[in-house]
N, C-alpha and C positions, 0 to 999 in steps of 0.2 A: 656522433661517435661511430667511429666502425664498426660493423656488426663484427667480427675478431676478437675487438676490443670487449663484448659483454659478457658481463659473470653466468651463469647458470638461473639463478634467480631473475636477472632483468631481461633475459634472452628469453625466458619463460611467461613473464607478463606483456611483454612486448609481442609476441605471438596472439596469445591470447586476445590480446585489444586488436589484435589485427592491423597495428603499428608496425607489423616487418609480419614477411612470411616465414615460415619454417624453410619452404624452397630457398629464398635467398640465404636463410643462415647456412644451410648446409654447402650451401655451391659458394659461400664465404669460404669457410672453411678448404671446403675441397680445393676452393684456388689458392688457399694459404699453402694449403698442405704442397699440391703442386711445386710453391715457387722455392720454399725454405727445405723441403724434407731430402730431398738429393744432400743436403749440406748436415740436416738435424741427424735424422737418419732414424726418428723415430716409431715411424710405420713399419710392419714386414709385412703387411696387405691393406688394402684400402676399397671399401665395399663400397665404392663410388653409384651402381647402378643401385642397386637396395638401397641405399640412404638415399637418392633423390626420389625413388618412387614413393619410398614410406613418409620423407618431408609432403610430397604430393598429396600424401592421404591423410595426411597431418590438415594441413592446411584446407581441404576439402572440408573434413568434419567440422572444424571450425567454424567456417563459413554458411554451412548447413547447421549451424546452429547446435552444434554436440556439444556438450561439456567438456568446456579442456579438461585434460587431466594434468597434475602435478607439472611435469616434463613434458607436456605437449610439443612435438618438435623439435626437441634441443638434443644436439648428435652431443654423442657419450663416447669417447675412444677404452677398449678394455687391453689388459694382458695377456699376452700369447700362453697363459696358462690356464686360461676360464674357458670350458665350452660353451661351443654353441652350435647347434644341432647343424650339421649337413658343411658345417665348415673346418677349415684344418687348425686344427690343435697342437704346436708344435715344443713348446717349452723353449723355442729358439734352441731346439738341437736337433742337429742330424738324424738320431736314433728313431724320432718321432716323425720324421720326412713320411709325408703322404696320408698319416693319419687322418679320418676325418670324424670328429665328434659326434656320437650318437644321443646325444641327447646335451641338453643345457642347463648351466648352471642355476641355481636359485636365484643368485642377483642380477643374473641379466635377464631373467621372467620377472623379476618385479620391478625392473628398467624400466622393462617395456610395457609391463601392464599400467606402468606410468609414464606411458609415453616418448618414453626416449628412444633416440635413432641412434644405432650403432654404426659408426664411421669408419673401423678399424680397428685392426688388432697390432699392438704396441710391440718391441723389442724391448729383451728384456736377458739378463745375465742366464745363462741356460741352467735350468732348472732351478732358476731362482738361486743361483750358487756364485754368490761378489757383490762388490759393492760399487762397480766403476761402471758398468751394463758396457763390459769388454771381451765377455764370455760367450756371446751370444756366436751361433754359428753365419747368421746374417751380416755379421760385422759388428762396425761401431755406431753406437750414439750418440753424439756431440752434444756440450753445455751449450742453449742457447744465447748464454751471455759471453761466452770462452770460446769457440769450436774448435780450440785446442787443449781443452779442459775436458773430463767427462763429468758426464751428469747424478751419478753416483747410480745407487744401485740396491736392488736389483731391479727393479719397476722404472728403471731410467727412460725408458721409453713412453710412457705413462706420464712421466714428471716431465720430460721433456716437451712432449706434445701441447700441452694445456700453458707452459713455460713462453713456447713460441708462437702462441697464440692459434693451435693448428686446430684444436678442439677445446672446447669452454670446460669442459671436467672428464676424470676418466677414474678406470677402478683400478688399484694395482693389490700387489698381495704382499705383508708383513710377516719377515719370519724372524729377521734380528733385528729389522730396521729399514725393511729395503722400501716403504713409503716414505719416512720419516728423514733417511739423512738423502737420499735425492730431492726430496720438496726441501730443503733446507739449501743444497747446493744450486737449486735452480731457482730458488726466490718462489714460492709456491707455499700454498697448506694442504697440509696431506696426517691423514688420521690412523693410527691403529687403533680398532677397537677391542674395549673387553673380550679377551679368548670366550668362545657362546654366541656374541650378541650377534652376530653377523655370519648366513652358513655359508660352511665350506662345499656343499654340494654343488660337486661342478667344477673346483677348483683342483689341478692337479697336483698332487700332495707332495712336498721336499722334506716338510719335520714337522709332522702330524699336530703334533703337541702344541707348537709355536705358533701356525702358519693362520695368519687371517687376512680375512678381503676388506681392504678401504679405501674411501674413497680420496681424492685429489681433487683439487680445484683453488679457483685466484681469490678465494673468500670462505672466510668463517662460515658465514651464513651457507653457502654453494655446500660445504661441508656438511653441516646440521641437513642440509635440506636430502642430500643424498644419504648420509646414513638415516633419515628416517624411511625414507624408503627401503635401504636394501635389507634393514636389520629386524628382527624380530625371528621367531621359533620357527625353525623350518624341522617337520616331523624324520625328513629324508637325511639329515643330519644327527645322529647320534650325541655330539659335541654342544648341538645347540642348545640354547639355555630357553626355558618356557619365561615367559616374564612380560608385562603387561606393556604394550606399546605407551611410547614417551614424545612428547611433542617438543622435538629438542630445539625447534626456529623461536616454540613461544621462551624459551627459557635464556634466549640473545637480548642485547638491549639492557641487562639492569645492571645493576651498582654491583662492585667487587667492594666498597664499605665495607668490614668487620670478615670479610674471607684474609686467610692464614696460607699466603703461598711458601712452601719451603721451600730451602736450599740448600744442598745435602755438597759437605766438604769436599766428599769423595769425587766428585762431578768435575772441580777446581783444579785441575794436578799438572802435572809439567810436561812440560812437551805440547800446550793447547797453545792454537795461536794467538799473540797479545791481543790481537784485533778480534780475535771470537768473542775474548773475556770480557775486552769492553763492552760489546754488543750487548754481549746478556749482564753485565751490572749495570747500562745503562736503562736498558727493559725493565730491570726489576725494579729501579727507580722511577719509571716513569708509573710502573703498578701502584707504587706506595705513592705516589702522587697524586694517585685518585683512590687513597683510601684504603688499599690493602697492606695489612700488615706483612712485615716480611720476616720469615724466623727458622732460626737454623737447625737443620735435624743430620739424621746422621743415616749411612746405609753402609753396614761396615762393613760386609761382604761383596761390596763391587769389585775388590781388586780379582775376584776369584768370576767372576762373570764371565770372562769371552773366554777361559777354558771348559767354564762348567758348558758354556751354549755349543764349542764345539766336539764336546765329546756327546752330546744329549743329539745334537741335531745331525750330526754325522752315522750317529748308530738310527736313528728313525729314517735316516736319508739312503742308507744301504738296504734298510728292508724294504722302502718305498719305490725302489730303484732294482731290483731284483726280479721285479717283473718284466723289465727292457732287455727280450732275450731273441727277439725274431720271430716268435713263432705266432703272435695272433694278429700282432699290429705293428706300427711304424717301420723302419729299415734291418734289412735283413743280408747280411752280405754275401754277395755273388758267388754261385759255384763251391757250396760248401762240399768236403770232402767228408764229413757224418754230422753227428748230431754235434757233437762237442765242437770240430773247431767251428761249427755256423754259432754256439754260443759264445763261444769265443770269440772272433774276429767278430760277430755282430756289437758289443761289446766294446770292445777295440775300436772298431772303427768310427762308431755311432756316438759315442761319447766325447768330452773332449777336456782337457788335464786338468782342469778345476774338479770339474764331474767325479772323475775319474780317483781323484785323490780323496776326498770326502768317503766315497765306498769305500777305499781301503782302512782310511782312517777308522768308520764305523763299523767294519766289516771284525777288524782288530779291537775295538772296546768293545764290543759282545761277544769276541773269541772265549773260549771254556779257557779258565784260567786269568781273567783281564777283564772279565765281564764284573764282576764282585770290585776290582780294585780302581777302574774308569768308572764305567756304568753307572753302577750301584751310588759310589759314590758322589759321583756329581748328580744322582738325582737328591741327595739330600742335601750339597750345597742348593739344589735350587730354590729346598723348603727353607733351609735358612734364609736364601735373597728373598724369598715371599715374605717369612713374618719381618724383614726389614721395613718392608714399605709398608706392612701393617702396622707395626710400632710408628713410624715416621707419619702415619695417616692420622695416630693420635695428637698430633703436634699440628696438622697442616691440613686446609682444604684440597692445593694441588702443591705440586712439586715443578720446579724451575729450575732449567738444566741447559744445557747447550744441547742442539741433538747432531752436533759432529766435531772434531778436536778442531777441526780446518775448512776452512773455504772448499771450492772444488781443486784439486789435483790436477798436473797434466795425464793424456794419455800417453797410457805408456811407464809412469813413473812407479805402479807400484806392482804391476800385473806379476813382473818378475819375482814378485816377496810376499810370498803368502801370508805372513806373518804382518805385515805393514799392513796388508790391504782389513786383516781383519780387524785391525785393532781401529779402522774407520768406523766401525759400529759401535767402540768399545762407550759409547753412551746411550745406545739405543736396546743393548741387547738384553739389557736387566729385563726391561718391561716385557717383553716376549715371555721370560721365563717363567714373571712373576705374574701372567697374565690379565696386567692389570692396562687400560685404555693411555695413549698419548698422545700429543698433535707438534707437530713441529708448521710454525709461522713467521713467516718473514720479519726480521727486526734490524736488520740494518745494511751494513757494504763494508766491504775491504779497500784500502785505500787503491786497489787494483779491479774496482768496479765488481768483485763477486759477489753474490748473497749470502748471509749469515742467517742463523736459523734458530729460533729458541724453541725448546720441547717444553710441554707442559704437560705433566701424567696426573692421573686422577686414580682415584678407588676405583675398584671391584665394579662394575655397572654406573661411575661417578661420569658417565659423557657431559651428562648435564649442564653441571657444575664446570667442567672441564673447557665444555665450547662459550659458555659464559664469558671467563676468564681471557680464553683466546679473543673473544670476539672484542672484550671491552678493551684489551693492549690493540687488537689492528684495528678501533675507531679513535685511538688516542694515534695514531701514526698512519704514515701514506708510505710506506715499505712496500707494502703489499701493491700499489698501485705502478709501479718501477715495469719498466717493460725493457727487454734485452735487445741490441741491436740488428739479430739477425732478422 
């Protein structure tokens, strides 16, 4: 097998036994990245000299007899939106040109304290705002299956990477969907977790509320093994939830027997394409083939979801964004004539019309006067979509869904229609609101060779349960083992 070709877990033991080196997987990769990335277009930097020294000391300790740890060796690509101390920070936007991160995030200190080499930082929709990773000031990401498709978004560059085989896993960050319907369009599993279980410390904020870090990678298992790592109480996170670490690799491997996956009407609706549908009724078929019951529930406030998310996340994303003004950090524009037009034209120029419309948009539902008739109340549609999926939890262990209406899209098709592009989330964005865990995993092909994607959500802290179920549909199928042409 190519060393390319290995998951995170066998790239891990295989170090370890001193069956490959850390060296050679990383300068794998690095030549991966080399030959495909000019075309993928997934990296905006590539820490080439750092990840062969630290593969070097990897492999040292090894050798001298240390104890692997977890990730001994194995390079981790993250999102242009995690710090990391002494490197640039950018959101993939202009405004944030030059920054360089004072300190690092939570989940890349327990990366590393577990051994992982970080190989680069990913492209990704700028400030985490789309779903196509066409926003980005960098450019574009291309689908590694399409490269006239994009890879969805906003973590496309994350899903892309590990897609075309450039890095074995990476982290991206979830605020409507943007792990969930990119690992779906590029043939990948990619996880959001429980809002708590995973800190945000480190991660720069677009909708406070929403916004969580998970992981990616070509396996279940690759999955479980990185959230065990990254997740747990971080004191430096406010948001994080206190709660006893979970061994979620031993909870892979057993019977789906007598678990209750739902399937909620509202998920079903027109305009999905024919070939999504089959995908996921053929999945659910193959669950109840080994044992799981399948049973229908209901979430009757979905139609009200992708306005309730963007008036919720566009008003958190205007205040989170109101600090990007020139004066302490990132880009600042030239020759201002006072204070206002340097906030101004910094502003203007640093941003760019995704960005840009979201602040107005949330700038206006917290206006005196609008703030009570948006705001206010789409936070109580939100409590409504929460007790949906708590009533529907009564009926069901997990929940089975599509996690996008459509295959991947060309570039280009929907950037124009703001309205088009959001409604690409309009299956992922419930679970954000209702901050309950999901994973979308590869389950089939379009008869035009794209990936299809099934989501599976779970309770309140239910990973568990959740990676189970994932893991027992992709050892019942070889989806997940599909590799893209580029």
């Amino acid at each position: 097998m190519d060393l390319i070709d290995l998951t995170v877990s066998e790239a891990a033991q295989l170090i370890r036994k001193r069956e490959t080196s850390s060296h050679d997987l990383v300068r794998a990769c690095l030549d991966r990245i080399r030959a495909v990335d000019a075309t993928v277009g997934a990296f905006v930097d590539v820490y080439e000299k750092d990840a062969l020294s630290e593969a070097h000391a990897a492999d040292n300790r090894i050798a001298e007899g240390g104890a692997a740890r977890a990730l001994e060796g194995v390079p981790v690509a993250v999102k242009d939106n995690l710090c990391v101390t002494g490197r640039p920070v950018t959101c993939s936007s202009k405004i944030l040109k030059g920054f360089i991160a004072p300190y690092t995030a939570t989940v890349i200190e327990r990366l590393r304290e577990a051994g992982a080499i970080l190989i680069g930082r990913t492209n990704m929709d700028e400030f985490a705002m789309g779903s196509s990773t066409e926003t980005s000031c960098y450019g574009l990401t291309r689908n590694p299956w399409d490269t006239g498709r994009v890879p969805g978004g906003s973590s496309g560059g994350s899903v892309a990477a590990v897609a075309a085989r450039e890095a074995p896993a990476s982290l991206g960050s979830d605020t409507g969907g943007s792990i969930r319907q990119p690992a779906a369009l590029c043939g990948v599993a990619g996880l959001k977790p429980t809002y708590g279980y995973v800190s945000r410390y480190g991660l720069v904020a677009f909708a406070s509320s929403l916004d969580q870090i998970g992981p990616i990678a070509r396996s279940v298992r690759d999955i479980a093994v990185l959230l065990e790592i990254i997740g747990g109480h971080d004191p430096r996170d406010s948001t994080s939830v206190k709660r006893p670490a979970e061994n979620l690799v031993s909870s892979l491997g057993g019977k789906i027997e007598n678990l209750r996956i739902g399937v909620p009407k509202e998920y079903f609706v027109e305009g999905m394409d024919p070939e999504v549908k089959e995908a996921i009724r053929a999945a659910l078929e193959k669950m109840q083939s080994a044992g799981a019951t399948i049973v229908d529930v209901s979430l009757p406030h979905t139609e009200y979801a992708v306005a309730t998310y963007y008036v919720i996340a566009t008003a958190e994303a205007s205040s989170n964004l109101a600090r990007y003004d020139g004066v302490q950090y990132g880009y600042r524009a030239p020759h201002p004539t006072d204070l206002l037009d340097m906030y101004q034209r910094t502003k203007s120029e640093g941003f760019g019309a995704e960005v840009k419309r979201r602040i107005m948009l949330g700038t206006y539902v917290l206006s005196s006067g609008y703030y009570d008739a948006y705001y206010l109340k789409a936070q109580k549609v939100r409590t409504l979509l929460k007790k949906d999926f708590e009533d529907a939890f009564k009926l069901c262990d997990v929940i089975a869904t599509p996690a996008s209406p459509t295959a991947a899209f060309k570039v280009g098709e929907k950037v124009a229609d703001p309205l088009q592009m959001y409604l690409s989330d309009i299956f992922t964005i419930s679970v954000n609101l209702a901050g309950v865990p999901a994973i979308s995993v590869p389950c089939g092909f379009t008869s035009n060779t794209l990936p299809i994607g099934l989501q599976l959500i779970g309770r309140h802290f239910g990973e568990g349960t959740l990676l189970k179920v994932a893991h027992a549909y992709e050892s019942m199928t070889d989806w997940h083992k599909k590799q893209p042409k580029v």
